[in-house]
C-alpha positions as CSV (number, residue, x, y, z in Angstrom):
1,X,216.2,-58.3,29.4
2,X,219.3,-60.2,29.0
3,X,221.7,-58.4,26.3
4,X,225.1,-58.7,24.4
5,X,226.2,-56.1,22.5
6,X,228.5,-57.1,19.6
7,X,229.8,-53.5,18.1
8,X,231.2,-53.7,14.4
9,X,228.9,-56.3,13.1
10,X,231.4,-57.8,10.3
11,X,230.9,-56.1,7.0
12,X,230.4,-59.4,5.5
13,X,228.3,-60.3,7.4
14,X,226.2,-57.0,6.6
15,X,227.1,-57.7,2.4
16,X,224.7,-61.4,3.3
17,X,222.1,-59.5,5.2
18,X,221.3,-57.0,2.2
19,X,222.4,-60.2,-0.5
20,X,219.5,-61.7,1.9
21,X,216.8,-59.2,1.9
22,X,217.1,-58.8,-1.9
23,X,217.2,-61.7,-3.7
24,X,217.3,-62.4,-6.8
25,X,213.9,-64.6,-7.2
26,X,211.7,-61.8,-5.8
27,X,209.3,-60.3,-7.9
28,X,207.6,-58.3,-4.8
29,X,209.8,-56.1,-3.1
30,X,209.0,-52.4,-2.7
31,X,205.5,-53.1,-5.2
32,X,204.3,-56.4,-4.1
33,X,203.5,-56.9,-7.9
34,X,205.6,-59.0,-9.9
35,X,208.5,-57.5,-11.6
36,X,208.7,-54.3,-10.1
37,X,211.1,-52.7,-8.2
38,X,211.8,-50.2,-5.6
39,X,214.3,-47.5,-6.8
40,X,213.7,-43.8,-5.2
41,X,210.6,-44.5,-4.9
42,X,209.7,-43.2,-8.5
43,X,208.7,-44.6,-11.5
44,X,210.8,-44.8,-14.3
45,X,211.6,-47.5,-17.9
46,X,213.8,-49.4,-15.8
47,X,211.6,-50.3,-12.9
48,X,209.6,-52.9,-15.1
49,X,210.8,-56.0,-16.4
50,X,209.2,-56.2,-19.8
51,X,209.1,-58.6,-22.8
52,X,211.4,-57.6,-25.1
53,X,210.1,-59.0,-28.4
54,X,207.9,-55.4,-29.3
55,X,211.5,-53.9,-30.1
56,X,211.5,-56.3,-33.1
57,X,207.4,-55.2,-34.0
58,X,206.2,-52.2,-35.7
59,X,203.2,-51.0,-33.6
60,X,200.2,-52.2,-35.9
61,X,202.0,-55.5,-35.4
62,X,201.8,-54.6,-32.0
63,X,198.6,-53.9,-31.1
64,X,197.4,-56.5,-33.3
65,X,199.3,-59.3,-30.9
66,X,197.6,-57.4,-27.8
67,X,194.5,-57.5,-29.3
68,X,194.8,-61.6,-29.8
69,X,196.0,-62.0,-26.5
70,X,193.7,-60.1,-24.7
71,X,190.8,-61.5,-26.5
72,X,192.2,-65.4,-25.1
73,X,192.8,-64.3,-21.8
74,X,189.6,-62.3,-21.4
75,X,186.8,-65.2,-23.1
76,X,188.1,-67.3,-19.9
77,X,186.8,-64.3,-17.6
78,X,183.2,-64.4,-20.3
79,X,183.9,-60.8,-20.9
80,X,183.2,-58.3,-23.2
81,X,186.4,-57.5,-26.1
82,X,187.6,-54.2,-27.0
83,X,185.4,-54.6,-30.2
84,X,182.1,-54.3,-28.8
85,X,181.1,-51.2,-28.5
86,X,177.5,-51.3,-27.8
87,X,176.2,-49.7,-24.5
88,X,174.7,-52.6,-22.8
89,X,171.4,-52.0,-20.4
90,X,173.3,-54.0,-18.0
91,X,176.7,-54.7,-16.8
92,X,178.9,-57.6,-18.7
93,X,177.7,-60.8,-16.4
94,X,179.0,-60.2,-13.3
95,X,177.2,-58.0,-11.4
96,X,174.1,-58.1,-9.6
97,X,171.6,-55.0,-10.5
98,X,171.5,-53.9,-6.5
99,X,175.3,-53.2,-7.8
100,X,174.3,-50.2,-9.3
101,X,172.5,-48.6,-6.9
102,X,173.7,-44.8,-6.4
103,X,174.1,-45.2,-2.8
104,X,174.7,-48.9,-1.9
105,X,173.4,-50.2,1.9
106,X,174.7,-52.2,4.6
107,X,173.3,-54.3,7.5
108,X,175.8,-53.2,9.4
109,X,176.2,-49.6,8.7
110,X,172.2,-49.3,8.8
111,X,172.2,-50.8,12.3
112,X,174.5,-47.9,13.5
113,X,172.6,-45.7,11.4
114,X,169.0,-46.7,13.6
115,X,171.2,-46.4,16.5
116,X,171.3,-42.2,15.9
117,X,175.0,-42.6,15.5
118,X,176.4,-38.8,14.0
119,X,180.0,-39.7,13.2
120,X,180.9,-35.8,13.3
121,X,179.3,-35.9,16.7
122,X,181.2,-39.0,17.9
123,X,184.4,-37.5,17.0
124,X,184.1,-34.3,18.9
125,X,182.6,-36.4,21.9
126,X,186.1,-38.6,22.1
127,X,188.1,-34.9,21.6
128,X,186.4,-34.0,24.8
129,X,187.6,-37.7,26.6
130,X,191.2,-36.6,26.0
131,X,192.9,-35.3,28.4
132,X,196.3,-33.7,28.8
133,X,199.4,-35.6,30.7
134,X,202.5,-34.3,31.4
135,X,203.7,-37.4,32.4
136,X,202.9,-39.1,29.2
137,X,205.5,-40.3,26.7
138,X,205.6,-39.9,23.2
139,X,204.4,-42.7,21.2
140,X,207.7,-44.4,21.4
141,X,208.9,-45.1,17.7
142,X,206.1,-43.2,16.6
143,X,205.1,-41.4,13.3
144,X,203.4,-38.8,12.2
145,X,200.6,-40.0,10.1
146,X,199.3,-36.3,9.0
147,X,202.9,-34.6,8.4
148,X,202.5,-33.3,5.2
149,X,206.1,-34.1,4.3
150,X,205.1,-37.7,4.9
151,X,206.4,-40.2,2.8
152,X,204.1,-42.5,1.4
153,X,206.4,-44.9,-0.3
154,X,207.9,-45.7,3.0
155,X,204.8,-48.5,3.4
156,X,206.6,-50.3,0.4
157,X,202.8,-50.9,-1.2
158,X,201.3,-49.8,-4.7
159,X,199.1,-47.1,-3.0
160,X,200.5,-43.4,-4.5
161,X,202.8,-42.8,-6.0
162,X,204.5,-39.2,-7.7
163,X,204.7,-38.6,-11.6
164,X,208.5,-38.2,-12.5
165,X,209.4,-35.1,-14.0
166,X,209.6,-36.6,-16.9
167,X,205.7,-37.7,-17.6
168,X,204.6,-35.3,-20.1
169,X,207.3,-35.1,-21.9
170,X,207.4,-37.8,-24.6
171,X,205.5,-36.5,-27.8
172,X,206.5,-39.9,-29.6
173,X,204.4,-41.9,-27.3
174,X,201.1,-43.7,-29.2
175,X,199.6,-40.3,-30.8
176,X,200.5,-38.8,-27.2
177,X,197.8,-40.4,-25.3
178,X,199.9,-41.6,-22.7
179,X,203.1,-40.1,-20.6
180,X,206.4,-41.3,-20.5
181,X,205.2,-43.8,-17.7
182,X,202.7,-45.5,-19.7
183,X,199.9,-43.6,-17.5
184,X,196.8,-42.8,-19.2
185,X,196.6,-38.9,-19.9
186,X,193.3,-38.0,-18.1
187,X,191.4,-34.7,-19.5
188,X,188.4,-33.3,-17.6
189,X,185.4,-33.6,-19.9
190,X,186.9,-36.7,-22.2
191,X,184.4,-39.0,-22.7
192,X,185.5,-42.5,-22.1
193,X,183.3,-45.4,-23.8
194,X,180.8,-43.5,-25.2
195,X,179.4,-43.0,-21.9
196,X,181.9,-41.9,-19.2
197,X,182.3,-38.3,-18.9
198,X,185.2,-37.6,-17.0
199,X,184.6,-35.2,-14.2
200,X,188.2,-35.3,-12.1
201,X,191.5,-37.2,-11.4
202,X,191.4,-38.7,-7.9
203,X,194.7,-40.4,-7.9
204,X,197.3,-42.3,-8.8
205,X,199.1,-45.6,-8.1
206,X,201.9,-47.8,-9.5
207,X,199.3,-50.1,-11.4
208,X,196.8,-47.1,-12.6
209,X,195.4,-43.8,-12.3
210,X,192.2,-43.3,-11.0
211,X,189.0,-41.0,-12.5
212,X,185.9,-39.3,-11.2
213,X,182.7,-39.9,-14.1
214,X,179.8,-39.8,-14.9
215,X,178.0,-42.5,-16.8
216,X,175.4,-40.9,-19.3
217,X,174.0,-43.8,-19.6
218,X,172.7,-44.4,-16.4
219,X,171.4,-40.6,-15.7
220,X,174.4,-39.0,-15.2
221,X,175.1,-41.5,-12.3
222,X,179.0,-41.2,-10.6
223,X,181.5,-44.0,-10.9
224,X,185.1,-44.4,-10.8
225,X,187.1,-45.8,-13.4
226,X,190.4,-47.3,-12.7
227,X,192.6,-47.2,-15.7
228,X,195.4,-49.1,-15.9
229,X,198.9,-48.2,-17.2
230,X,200.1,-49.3,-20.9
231,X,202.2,-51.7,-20.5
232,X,202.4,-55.8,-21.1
233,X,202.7,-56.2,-17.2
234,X,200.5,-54.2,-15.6
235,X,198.1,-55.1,-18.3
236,X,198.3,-58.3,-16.9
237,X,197.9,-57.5,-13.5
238,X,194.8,-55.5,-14.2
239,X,193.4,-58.9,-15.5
240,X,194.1,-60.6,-12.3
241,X,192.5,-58.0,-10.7
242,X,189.4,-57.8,-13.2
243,X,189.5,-61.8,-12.2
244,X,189.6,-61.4,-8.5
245,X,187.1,-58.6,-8.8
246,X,184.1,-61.0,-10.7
247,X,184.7,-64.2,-8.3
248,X,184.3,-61.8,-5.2
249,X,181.2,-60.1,-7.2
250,X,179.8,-63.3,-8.4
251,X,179.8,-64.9,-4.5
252,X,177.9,-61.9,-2.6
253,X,175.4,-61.0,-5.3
254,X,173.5,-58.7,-2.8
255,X,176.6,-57.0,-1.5
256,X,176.9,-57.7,1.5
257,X,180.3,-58.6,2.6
258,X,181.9,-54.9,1.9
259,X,184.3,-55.1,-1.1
260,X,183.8,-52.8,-3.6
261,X,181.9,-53.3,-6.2
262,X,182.8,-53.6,-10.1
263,X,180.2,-52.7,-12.4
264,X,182.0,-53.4,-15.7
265,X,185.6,-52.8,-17.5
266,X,186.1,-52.0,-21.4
267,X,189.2,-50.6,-23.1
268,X,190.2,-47.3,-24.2
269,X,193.4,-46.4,-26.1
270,X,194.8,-49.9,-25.5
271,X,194.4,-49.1,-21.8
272,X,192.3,-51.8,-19.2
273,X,189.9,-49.4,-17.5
274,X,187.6,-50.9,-14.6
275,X,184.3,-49.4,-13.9
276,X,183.7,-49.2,-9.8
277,X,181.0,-48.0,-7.7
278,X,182.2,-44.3,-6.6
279,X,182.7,-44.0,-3.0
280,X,183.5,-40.7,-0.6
281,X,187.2,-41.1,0.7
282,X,189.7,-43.6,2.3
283,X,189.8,-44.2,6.0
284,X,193.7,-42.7,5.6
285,X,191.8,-39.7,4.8
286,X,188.9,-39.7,7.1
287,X,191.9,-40.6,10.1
288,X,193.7,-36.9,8.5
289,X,190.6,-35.3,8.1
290,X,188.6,-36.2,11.4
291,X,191.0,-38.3,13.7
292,X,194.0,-36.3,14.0
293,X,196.0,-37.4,17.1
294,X,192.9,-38.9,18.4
295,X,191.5,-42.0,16.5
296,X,187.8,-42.6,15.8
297,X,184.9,-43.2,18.5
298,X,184.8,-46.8,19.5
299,X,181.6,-46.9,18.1
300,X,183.1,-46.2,14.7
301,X,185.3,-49.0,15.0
302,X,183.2,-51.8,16.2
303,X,181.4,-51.1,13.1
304,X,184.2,-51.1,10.6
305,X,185.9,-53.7,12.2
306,X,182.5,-55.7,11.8
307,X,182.3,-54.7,8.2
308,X,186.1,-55.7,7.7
309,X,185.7,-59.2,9.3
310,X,182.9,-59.3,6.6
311,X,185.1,-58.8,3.9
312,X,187.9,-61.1,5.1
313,X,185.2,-63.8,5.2
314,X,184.2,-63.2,1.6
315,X,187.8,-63.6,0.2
316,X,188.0,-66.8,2.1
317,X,185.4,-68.1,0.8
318,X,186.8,-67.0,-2.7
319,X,190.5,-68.5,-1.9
320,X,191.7,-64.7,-2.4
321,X,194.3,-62.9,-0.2
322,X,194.1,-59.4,-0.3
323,X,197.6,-58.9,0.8
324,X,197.3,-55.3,0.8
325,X,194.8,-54.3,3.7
326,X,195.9,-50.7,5.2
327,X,193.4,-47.2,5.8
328,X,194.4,-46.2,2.5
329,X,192.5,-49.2,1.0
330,X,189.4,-49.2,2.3
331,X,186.7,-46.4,1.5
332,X,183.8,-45.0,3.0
333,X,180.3,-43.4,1.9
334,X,179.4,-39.8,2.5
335,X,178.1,-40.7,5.8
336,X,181.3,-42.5,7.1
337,X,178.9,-45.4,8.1
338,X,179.7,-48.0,5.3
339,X,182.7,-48.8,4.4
340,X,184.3,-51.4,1.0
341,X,187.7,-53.0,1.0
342,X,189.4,-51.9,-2.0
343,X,192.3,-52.4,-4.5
344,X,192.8,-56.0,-5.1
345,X,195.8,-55.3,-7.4
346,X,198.0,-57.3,-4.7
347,X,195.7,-60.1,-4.2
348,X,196.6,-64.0,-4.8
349,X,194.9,-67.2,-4.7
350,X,195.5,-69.0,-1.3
351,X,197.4,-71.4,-3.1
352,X,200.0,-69.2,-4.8
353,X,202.1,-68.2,-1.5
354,X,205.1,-67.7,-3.2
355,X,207.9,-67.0,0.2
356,X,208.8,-63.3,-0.1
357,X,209.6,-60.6,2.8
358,X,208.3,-58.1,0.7
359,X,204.9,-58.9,0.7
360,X,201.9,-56.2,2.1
361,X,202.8,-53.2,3.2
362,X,205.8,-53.2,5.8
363,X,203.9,-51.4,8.9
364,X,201.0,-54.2,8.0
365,X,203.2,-56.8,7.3
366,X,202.4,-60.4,9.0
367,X,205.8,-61.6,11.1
368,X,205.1,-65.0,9.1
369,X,206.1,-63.2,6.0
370,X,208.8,-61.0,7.1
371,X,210.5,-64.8,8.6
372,X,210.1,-66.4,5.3
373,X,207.2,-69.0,6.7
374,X,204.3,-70.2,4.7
375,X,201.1,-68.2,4.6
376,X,197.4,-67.6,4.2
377,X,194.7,-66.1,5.0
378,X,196.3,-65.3,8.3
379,X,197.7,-62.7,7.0
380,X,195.2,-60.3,5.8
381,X,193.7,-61.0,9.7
382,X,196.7,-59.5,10.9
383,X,196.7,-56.4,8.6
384,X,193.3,-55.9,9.7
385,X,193.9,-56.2,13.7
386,X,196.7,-53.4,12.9
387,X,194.1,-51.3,10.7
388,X,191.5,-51.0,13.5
389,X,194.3,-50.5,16.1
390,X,195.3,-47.4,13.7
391,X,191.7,-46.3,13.5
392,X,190.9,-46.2,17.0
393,X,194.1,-44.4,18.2
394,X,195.1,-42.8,15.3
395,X,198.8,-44.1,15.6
396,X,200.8,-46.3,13.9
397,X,201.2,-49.6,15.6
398,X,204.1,-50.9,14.1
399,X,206.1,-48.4,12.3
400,X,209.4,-50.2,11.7
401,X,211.7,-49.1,9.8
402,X,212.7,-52.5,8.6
403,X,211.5,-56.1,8.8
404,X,214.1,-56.7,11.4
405,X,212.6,-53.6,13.5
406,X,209.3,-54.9,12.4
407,X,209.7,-57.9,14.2
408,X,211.4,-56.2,17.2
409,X,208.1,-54.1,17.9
410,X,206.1,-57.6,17.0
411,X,208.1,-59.3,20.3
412,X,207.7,-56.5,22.3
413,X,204.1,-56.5,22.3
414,X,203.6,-60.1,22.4
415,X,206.9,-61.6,23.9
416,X,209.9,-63.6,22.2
417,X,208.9,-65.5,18.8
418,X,208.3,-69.6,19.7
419,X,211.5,-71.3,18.9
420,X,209.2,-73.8,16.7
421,X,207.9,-71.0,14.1
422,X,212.0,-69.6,13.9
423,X,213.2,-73.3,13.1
424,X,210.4,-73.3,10.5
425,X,211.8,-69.6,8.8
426,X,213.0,-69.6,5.4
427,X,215.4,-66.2,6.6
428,X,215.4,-67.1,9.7
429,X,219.7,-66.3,9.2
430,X,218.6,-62.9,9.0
431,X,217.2,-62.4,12.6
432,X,218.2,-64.9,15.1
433,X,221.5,-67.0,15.6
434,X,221.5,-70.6,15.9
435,X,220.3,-70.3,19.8
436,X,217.1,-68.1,18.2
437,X,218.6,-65.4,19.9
438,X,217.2,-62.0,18.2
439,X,219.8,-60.1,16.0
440,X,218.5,-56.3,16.4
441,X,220.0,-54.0,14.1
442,X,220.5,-51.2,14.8
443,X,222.2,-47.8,14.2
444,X,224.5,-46.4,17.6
445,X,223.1,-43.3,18.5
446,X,226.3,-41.8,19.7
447,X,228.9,-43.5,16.8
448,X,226.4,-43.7,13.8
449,X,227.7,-47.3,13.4
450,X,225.5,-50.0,12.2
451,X,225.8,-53.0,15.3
452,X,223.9,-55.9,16.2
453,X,222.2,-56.3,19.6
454,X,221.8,-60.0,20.6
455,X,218.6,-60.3,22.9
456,X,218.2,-63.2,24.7
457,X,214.4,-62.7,26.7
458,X,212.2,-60.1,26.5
459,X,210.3,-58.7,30.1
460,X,207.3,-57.6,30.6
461,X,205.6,-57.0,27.1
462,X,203.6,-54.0,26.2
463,X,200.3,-53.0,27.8
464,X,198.3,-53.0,24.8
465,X,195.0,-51.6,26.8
466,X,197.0,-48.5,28.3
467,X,198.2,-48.4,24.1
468,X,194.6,-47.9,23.3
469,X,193.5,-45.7,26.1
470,X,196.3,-42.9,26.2
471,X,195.1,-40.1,27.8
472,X,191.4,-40.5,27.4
473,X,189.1,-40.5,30.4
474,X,186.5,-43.0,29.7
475,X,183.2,-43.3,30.8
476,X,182.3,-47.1,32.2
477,X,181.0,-48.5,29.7
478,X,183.3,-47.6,26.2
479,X,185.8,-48.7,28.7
480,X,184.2,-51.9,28.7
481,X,183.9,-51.9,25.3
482,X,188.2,-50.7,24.9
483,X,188.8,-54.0,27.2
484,X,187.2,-56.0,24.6
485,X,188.6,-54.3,21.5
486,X,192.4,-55.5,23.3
487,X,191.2,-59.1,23.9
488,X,190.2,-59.2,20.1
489,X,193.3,-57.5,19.0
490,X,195.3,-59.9,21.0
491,X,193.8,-62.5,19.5
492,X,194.0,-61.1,15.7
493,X,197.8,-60.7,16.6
494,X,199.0,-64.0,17.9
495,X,203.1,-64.7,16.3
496,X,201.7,-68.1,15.3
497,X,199.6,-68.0,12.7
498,X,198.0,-71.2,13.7
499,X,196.5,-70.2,16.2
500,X,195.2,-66.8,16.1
501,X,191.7,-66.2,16.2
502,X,189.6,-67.7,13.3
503,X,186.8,-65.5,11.5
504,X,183.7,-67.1,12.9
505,X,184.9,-66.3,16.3
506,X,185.9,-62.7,15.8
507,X,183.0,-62.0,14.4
508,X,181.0,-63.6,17.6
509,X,183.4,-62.3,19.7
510,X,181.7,-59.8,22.4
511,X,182.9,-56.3,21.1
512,X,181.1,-57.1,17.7
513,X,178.0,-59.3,19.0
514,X,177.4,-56.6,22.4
515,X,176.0,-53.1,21.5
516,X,177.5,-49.8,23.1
């Protein structure tokens, strides 16, 4: 590796870099929603950009202009308005009745099922492949996934996020039915709709917080409602979503291409609430819970890589991008067989690629996003390729700090960046000079100073398949089935986006189509 160190980077040369990586036109960074911001990594008023014309309305005005608005925006969608108030038999016109089912199936997970698979069993039988090296090396750049001091927000995404101290404090909020945040205030054994009888809180994000009920009206049977916060934004947003949601529901009727379901959506309190099928947990959990420093069995992953391709070739078909795709967004059923993308409160149509470094969460992010290029559904491919590596070894694979360290771990797995994408980058300023040389940045270790590395060539890249195997002593054939999982991932990973593996062919590809 050929290298020039240039110490002192020039402060204004550092002033452009941050000028750079926050401009002024981007509505994504830290959320990847439109007009939010990242600021400590807590809500507060000024993190929203709102409309400022309700300071000059008196709030019947107010909810009287929602009221209109919503009803325009939602009779494009053929939905329901806050005004009907009849239980229907049925969901609202877009879903199918095998949507309702109180524990929904899948090809896929049923094969593994009629194979005998025990996921408990699976994970204690790849405990007992590990074995202990001395010689071994810390996971270089690594992170501890199951630290409970972890910091979610560091993935720069709308997944969790803390109430600020402030929450509960504003009595002059609409007859104190929300918090300071615009967050609905949930209460165990509320009744929302006439039907939902709320049995739990199961979290919170920067769009909604999230409810465990039970719908009276269909025996008691357990969904989860996603309600969304009060405010002109995110009210928006939620619509997207509710849009997204029916087009995906509409195209796979039977359910068959694993993204969760939505049953129905009403309002409550002026708040958008969305009715989902309830599922167990999230695969960030089930990695905590199950796959501590060890990653799931490879059986496990062939399936929910299977069942992810699945629901990448759904969205496609719907134009959607999920921009979003991570553990924590995909959940599982009791028996860890089956498992539903979720969250779509990031997603786009194809066609509205706006050019933004901030998009998807930064240890998922795509290097075509982080280098300003345009994008598709290439994108959400590369999320998933880093998902399933995260589920099989339980490690991050990328966990940069920045986008510039981002794409400093991207090149040392698969080599220096093609001069034709870097001519092609939109911030291309901020990461390679005009020889597309590399411009690391970096912190010295020894002076604390901030100083930009200028590398030339990479060697040897990283040996992906010793990445996956660790210290596991394989029998013959999983390590067969390991080899295949690294030409996949290769392929899912290519820098050009062009040419990286197309959905067809990952899903005939021979760790999917050939059985362990």
């Amino acid at each position: 590796m050929m290298v020039n160190r240039r110490d002192d980077y020039s402060r204004r040369g550092r002033d452009r870099y941050d000028r750079r990586r926050r401009p002024s036109g981007d509505q994504f960074k830290g959320s990847l929603s439109e007009g939010l911001r990242n600021q400590d990594h807590s809500s507060s008023d000024e993190e929203i950009t709102l409309d400022d014309d309700d300071d000059d309305e008196d709030e019947d005005a107010i909810i009287e202009r929602r009221r209109k608005e919503r009803e325009a925006l939602l009779k494009k969608l053929g939905a329901e308005t806050e005004d009907s108030m009849d239980v229907p038999s049925e969901a609202p016109g877009h879903s199918s009745p095998s949507s309702h089912s109180s524990s929904p199936r899948s090809e896929v997970a049923d094969e593994l099922e009629k194979s005998g698979f025990d996921f408990m069993e699976s994970i204690n039988t790849k405990r007992g492949t590990m074995q202990p090296d001395k010689d071994s090396k810390p996971f270089k750049n690594g992170l501890d996934m199951f630290a409970d001091e972890i910091d979610t927000h560091q993935f720069n995404s709308p997944g969790t996020v803390q109430r600020g101290s402030s929450a509960f404090e504003n009595p002059a909020l609409t007859d104190n039915w929300d918090d300071a945040e615009g967050y609905y205030r949930v209460r165990v054994g509320e009744v929302l709709d006439k039907r939902y009888s709320v049995m739990g809180f199961t979290g919170q994000g920067v769009f909604s917080n999230v409810v465990r009920a039970q719908d009276t009206a269909r025996g008691k049977q357990e969904a989860a409602i996603k309600i969304i916060r009060n405010n002109e934004m995110m009210h928006k947003t939620g619509l997207k979503e509710l849009d997204y949601l029916k087009k995906l529901n509409d195209v796979d009727p039977d359910d068959k291409f694993h993204c969760l379901r939505l049953y129905r959506h009403f309002f409550h309190k002026n708040h958008l609430c969305l009715v989902f099928e309830s599922l167990s947990m999230n695969l960030r959990e089930v990695l905590k819970k199950y796959g501590r420093d060890v990653g799931l069995h490879i059986k496990a992953v062939r399936s929910y890589t299977q069942q992810l391709l699945l629901a990448l070739k759904l969205m496609k078909k719907c134009n959607i991008l999920h921009a979003d795709i991570k553990p924590d967004n995909i959940l599982v059923n009791d028996s860890k067989l089956m498992l539903k993308l979720c969250d779509f409160g990031s997603a786009s149509h194809v066609s509205d690629n706006e050019i933004t470094p901030y998009l998807v969460s930064r240890f998922y992010r795509a290097p075509e996003i982080i280098m300003g290029i345009g994008y598709d559904h290439g994108i959400d491919l590369w999320s998933t390729a880093v998902t399933i590596y995260e589920l099989f070894t339980g490690k991050i694979m990328f966990p940069g700090k920045t986008n510039n360290d981002m794409l400093k771990l991207h090149m040392d797995l698969k080599g220096k960046m093609p001069n034709r994408l870097i001519r092609r980058a939109m911030f291309r300023d901020l990461h390679f000079d005009s020889n597309n040389n590399f411009l690391y940045h970096e912190v010295d270790k020894v002076t604390q100073r901030e100083k930009v590395t200028v590398i030339s060539s990479w060697g040897n890249p990283k040996d992906l398949l010793a990445e996956l195997i660790g210290c596991q002593r394989l029998p013959d054939d999983q390590h067969r089935k390991v080899t295949q999982l690294k030409d996949l991932l290769e392929r899912m990973l290519t820098l050009d986006p062009t040419k990286r593996i197309n959905l067809n062919q990952a899903l005939g590809h021979p760790f999917i189509q050939e059985k362990l």
